[in-house]
C-alpha positions in Angstrom: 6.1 -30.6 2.8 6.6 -30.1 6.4 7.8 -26.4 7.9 10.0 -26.0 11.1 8.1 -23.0 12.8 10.7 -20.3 13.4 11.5 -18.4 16.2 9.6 -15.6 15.3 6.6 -17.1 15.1 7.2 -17.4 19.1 8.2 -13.8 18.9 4.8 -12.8 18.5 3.1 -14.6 20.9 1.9 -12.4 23.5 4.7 -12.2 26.0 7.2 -10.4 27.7 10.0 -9.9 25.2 12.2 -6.9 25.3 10.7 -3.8 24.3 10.9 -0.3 25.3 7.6 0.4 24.4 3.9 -2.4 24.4 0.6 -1.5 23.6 -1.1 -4.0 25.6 -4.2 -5.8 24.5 -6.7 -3.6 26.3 -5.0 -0.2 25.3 -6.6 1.6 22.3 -4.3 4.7 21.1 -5.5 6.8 18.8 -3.2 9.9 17.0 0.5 9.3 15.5 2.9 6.9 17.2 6.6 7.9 16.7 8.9 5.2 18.2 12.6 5.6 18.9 12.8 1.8 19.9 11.4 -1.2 19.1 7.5 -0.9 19.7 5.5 -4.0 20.3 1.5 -3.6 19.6 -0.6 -6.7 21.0 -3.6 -3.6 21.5 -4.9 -1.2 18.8 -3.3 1.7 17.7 -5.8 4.9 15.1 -3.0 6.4 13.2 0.5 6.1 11.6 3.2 4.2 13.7 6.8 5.9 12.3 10.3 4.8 13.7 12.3 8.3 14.7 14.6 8.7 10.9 17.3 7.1 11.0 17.1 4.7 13.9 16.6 0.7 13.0 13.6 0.1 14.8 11.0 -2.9 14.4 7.5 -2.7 15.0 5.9 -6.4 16.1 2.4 -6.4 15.8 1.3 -9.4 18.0 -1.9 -11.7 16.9 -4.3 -9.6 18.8 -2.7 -6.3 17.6 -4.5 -3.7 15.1 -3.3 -0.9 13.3 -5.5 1.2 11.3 -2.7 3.9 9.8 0.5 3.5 8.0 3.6 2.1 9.6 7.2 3.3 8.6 10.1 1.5 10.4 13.3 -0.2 9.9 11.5 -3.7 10.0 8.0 -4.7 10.5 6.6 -8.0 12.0 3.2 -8.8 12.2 1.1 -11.1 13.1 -2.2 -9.2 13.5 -4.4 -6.7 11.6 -2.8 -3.7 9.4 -5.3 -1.7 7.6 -3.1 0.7 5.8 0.4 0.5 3.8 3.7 -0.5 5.6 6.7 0.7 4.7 9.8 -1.2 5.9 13.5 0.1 5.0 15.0 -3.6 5.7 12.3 -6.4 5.9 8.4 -7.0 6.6 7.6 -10.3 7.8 4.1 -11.7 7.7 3.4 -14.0 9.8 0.1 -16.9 9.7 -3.2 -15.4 11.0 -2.0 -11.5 9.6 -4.2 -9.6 7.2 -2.8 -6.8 5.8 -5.3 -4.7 3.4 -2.6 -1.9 2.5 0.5 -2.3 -0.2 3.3 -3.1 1.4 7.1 -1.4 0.7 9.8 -3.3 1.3 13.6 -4.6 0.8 12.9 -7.8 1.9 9.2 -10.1 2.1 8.8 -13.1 4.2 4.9 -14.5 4.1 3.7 -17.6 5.9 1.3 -19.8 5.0 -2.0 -18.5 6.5 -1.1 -14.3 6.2 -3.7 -12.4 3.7 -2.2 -9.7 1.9 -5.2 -7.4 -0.1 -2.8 -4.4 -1.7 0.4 -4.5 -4.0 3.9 -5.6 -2.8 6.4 -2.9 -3.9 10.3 -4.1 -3.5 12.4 -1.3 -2.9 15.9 -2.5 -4.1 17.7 -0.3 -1.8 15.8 2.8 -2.6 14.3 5.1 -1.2 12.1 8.1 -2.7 13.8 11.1 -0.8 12.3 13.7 0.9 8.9 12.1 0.7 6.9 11.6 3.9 3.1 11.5 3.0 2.0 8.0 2.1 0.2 8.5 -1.0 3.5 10.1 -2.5 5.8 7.1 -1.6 3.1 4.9 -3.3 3.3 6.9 -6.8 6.7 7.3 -6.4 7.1 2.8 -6.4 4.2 2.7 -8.5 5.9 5.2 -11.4 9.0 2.9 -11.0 7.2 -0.3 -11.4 5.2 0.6 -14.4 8.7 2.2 -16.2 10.2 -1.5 -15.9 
């Protein structure tokens, strides 16, 4: 069976899309990354990435991108290296050549052939644990509802 490669494949090929904010491939940041735009991350970034609350920002991790650290946003794309859980209120899209060793919290999951995933995948159905921030607690929180199914 034959795929047609999507757009977003090209997406996260190192170029110049529109983005406030790239980490560039030689960059190395290292602390907490709060974006209130879309953030694109072809570099390596020590820490959590969070979008500002409320605002529906994506974070595109580009195929030379790394992230050791949790990311929270509106919708994650990646195409690199994630060690750490992602949390995505709308959609997390992995894309071929991504490895992800974290669990994943989403409302919606799109995995090519070639991504690795090492950790759980946790649909969120529309919710969302409130006025919970740290990762460990938005992982019990999924995992309690999981297991009560």
């Amino acid at each position: 069976m034959l795929f047609k490669k999507s757009q977003s494949i090209k997406f996260l090929q190192p170029t110049m899309e529109s983005f406030e904010t790239i980490v560039g491939p030689a960059t190395e940041v290292h602390g907490r990354l709060v974006a209130n735009e879309s953030l694109r991350i072809d570099g390596s970034v020590i820490g959590n990435i969070e979008a500002r609350q409320g605002k529906n920002v994506s974070i595109a991790l580009g195929r030379t991108g790394v992230v050791q650290g949790d990311i929270y946003a509106f919708r994650v794309l990646v195409a690199g290296r994630v060690e750490g859980n992602i949390y995505a209120v709308e959609r997390v899209e992995l894309h071929e050549g991504a490895e992800v060793r974290g669990d994943i919290t989403y409302g919606q999951l799109g995995i090519e052939h070639g991504a690795k995933l090492n950790g759980l995948m946790i649909s969120r159905n529309g919710e969302e644990p409130e006025g919970i921030v740290d990762s460990s607690a938005v992982f019990q929180a999924n995992w309690a509802k999981i297991k009560s199914r």
